[in-house]
BAMIVEX-391415 format. One record per residue (C-alpha): residue in one letter; x, y, z. Coordinates in steps of 0.1 Angstrom, whole numbers, plus 5000, padded with zeros to 4 digits. Example, Ala and Ser with C-alpha at 12.3 -4.5 7.8 and 13.67 -1.06 7.14 Angstrom:
2
{atom "A", {5123, 4955, 5078}}
{atom "S", {5137, 4989, 5071}}
//
This chain:
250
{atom "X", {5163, 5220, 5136}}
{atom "X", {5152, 5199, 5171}}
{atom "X", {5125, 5177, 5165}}
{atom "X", {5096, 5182, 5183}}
{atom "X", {5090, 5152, 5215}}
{atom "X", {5068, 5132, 5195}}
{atom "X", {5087, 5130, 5164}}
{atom "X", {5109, 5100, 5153}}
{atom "X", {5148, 5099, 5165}}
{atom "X", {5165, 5086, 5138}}
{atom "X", {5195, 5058, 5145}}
{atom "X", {5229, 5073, 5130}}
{atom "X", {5229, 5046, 5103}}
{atom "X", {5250, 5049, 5074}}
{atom "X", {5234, 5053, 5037}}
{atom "X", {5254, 5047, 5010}}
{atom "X", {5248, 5067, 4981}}
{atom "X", {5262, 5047, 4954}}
{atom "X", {5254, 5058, 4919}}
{atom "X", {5221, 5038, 4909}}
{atom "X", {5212, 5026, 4939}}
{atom "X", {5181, 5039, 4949}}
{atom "X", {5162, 5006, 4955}}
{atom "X", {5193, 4999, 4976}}
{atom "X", {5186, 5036, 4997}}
{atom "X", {5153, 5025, 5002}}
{atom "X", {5159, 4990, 5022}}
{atom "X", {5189, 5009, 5039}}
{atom "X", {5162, 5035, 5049}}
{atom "X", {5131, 5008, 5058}}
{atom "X", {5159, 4990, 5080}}
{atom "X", {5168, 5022, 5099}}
{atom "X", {5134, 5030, 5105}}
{atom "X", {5125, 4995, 5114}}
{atom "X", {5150, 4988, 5136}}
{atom "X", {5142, 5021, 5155}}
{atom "X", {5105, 5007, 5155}}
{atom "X", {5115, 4967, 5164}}
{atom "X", {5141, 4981, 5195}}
{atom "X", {5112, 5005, 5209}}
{atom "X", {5131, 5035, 5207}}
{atom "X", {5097, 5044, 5196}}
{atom "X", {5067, 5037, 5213}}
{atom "X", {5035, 5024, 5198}}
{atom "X", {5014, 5056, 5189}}
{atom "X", {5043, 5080, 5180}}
{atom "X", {5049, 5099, 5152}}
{atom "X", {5080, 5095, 5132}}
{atom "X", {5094, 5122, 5118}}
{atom "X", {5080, 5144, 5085}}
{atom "X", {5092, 5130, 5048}}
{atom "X", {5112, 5169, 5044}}
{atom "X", {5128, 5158, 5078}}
{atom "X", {5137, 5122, 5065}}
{atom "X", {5150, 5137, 5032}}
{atom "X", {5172, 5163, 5050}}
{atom "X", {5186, 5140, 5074}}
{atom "X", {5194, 5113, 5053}}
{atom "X", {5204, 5128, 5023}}
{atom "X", {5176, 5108, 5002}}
{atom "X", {5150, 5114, 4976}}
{atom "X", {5113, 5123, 4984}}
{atom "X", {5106, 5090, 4963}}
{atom "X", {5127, 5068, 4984}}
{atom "X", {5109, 5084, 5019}}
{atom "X", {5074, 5075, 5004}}
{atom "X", {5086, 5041, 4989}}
{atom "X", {5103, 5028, 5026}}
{atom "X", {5068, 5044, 5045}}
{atom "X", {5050, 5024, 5019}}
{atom "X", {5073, 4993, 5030}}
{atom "X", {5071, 4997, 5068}}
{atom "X", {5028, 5001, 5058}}
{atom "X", {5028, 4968, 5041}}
{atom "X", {5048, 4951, 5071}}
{atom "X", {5017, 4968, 5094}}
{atom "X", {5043, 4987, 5113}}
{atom "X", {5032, 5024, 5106}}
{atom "X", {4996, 5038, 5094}}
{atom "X", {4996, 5073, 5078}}
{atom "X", {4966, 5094, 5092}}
{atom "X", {4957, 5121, 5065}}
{atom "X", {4967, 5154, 5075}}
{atom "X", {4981, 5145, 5107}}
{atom "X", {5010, 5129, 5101}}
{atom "X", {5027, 5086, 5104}}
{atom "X", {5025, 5070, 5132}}
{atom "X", {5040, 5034, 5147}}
{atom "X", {5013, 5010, 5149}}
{atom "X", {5004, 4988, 5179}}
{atom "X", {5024, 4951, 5178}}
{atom "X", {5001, 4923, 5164}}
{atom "X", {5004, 4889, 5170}}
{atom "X", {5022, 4875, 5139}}
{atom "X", {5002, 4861, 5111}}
{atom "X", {5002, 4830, 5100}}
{atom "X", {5012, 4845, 5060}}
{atom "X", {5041, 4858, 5066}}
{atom "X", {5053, 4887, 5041}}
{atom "X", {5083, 4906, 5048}}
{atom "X", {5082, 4934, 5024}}
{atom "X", {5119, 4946, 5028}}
{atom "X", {5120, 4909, 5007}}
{atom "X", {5092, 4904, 4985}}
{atom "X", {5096, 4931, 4959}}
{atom "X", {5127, 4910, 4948}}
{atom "X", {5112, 4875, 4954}}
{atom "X", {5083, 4854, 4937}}
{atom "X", {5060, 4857, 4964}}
{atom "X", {5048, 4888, 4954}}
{atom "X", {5037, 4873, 4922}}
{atom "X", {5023, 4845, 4941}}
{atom "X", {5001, 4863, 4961}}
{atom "X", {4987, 4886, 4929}}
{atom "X", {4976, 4848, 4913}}
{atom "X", {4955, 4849, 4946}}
{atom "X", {4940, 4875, 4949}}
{atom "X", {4930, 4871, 4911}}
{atom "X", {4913, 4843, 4921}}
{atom "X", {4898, 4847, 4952}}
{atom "X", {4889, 4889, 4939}}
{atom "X", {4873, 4879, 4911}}
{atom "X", {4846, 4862, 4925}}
{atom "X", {4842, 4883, 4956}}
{atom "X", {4836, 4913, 4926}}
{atom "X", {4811, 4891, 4911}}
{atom "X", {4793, 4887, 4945}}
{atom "X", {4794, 4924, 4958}}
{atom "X", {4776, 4932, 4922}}
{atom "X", {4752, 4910, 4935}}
{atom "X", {4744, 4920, 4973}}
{atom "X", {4761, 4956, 4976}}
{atom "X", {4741, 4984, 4991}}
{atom "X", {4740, 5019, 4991}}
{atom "X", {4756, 5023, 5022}}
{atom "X", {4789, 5000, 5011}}
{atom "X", {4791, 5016, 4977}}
{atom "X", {4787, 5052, 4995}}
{atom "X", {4823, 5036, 5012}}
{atom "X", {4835, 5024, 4983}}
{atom "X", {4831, 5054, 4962}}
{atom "X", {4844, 5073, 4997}}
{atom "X", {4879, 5050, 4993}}
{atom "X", {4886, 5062, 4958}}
{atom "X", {4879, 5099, 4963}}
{atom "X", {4906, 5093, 4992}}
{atom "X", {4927, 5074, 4971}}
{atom "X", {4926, 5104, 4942}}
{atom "X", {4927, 5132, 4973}}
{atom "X", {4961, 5112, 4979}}
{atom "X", {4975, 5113, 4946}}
{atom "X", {4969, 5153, 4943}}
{atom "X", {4988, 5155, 4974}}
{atom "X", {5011, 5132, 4973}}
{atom "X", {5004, 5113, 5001}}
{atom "X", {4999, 5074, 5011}}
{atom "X", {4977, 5059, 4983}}
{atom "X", {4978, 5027, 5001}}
{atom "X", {4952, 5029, 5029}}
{atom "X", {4925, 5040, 5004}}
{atom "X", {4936, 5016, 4982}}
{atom "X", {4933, 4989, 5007}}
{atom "X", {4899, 4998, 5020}}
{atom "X", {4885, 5003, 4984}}
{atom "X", {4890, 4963, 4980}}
{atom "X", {4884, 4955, 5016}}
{atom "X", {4848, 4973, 5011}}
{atom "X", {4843, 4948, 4983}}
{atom "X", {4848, 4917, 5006}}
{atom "X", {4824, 4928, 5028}}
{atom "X", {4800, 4934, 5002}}
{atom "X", {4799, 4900, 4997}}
{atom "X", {4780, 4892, 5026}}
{atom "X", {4806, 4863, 5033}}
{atom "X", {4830, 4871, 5063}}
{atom "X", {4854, 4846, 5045}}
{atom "X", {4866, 4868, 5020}}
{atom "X", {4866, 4894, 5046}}
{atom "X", {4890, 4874, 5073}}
{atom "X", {4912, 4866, 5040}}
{atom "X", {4917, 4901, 5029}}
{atom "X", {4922, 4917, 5067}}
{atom "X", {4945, 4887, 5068}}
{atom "X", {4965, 4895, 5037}}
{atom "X", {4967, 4936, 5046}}
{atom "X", {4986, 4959, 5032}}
{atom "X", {5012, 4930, 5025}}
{atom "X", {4990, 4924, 4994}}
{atom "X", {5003, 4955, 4975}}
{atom "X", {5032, 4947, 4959}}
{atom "X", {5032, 4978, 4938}}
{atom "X", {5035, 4995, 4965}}
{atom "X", {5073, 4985, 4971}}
{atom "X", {5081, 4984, 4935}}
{atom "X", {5067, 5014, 4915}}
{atom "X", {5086, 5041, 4932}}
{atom "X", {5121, 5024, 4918}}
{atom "X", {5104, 5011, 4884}}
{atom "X", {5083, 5044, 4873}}
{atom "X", {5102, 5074, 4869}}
{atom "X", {5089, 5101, 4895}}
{atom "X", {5077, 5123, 4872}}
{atom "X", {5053, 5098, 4854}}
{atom "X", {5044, 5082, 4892}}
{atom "X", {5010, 5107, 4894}}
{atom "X", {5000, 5093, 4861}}
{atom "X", {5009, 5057, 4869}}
{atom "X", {4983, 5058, 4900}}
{atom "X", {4955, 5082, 4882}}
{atom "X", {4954, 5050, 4858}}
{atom "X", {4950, 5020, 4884}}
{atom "X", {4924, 5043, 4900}}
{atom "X", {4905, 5049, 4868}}
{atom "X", {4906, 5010, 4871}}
{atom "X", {4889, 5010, 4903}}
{atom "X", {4869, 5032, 4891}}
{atom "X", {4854, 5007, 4868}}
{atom "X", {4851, 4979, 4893}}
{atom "X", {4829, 5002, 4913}}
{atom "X", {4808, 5012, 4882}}
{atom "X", {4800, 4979, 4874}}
{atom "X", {4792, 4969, 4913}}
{atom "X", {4770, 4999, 4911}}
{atom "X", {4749, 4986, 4880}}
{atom "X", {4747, 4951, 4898}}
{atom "X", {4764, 4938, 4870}}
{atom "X", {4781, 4906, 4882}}
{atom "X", {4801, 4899, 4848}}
{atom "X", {4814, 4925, 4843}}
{atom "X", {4829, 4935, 4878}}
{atom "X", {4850, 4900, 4876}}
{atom "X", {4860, 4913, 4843}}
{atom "X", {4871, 4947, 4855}}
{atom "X", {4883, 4929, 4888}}
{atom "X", {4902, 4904, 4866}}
{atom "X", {4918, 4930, 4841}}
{atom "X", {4933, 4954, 4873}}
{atom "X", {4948, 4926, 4889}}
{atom "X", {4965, 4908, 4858}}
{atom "X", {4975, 4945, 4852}}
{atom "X", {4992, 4949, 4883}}
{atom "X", {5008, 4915, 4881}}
{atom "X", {5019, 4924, 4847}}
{atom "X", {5037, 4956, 4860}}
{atom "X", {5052, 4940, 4890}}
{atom "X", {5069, 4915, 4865}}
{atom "X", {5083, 4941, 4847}}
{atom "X", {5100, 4962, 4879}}
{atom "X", {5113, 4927, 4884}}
{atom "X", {5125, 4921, 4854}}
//
């Protein structure tokens, strides 16, 4: 089948198929893709090709499509538009935090960057409980419908995941938290590269239904303008999420 114009041209770049490799198959596939991306065979705006498209052409798993999107997301070089389709992002000036997720989900920094945003998340829970409206928890609450909308379809949980906790920052009231967290991105999921290879697919669903049911908290306490108990509930889905990233790395 020809693609159509706008879709991605993939690079003839060899996959190896090795037996038990399929956090191998994903870097081979997020390198293809990005080097496609990084040689501007593909303009900013474009849409790359389907997941069927990538999983005919290269042989791979639906999982390992969703987990090198996820990947090329967190680097900031393609955004998934709901019901449209993915599409390459416009180049940004480097950030001074430099994350490359191809790297991370093997490395401590991932880790590192969980023990800050437990930290600095915490307190900005705290704060939202204490200055949120009803317009920012009407976005809030907008976020995780997305996020669950996403898990029924199988689509990119990371966007909605991403604005849930950037909606938080700036219910703070304090730009601070905000710059930090637009700063940080999508680099600031690390489950995001890790639990497509460390959660079997069948039990993947699940696995995201259950850190949404933890949002889902957060926001319920936020809601009842109950400080302590959204840096409890802040606090608990962060140490849970560091405490599954170390065991995919372990």
């Amino acid at each position: 089948m020809t693609p159509p114009p706008d879709s991605f041209v993939f690079a003839n770049a060899a996959i190896s198929h090795a037996p038990g490799a399929r956090r191998s198959l994903t870097t081979q596939l997020v390198d293809a893709l990005r080097a496609q991306i990084e040689s501007h065979a593909l303009s900013a705006g474009s849409r790359i090709a389907t997941e069927a498209e990538m999983v005919q052409r290269y042989g791979v798993s639906r999982t390992v499509v969703r987990e090198a999107l996820s990947r090329l997301q967190a680097a900031g070089l393609v955004e998934t538009r709901h019901g449209i389709g993915t599409f390459v992002c416009e180049a940004a000036a480097s950030p001074l935090l430099q994350l490359d997720p191809a790297d991370v989900a093997g490395s401590m920094d991932a880790l590192a960057i969980l023990e800050l945003r437990i930290s600095l998340e915490t307190e900005s829970a705290g704060l939202a409980a204490m200055r949120s409206d009803a317009a920012r928890l009407t976005k809030m609450r907008a976020a995780l419908d997305d996020f669950a909308g996403s898990v029924d379809s199988a689509a990119d949980t990371v966007s909605p995941d991403f604005r849930f906790h950037l909606e938080i920052a700036h219910a703070t009231g304090n730009r601070y938290f905000v710059e930090i967290m637009e700063h940080l991105g999508l680099r600031m999921f690390p489950r995001t590269r890790l639990t497509a290879t460390a959660i079997p697919h069948d039990e993947y669903a699940d696995y995201l239904l259950r850190v949404n049911r933890e949002h889902e908290q957060i926001a319920d306490a936020i809601e009842r303008n109950d400080a302590d108990s959204a840096r409890t509930a802040m606090r608990l889905h962060l140490i849970n999420s560091r405490e599954r990233l170390r065991r995919a790395q372990s």
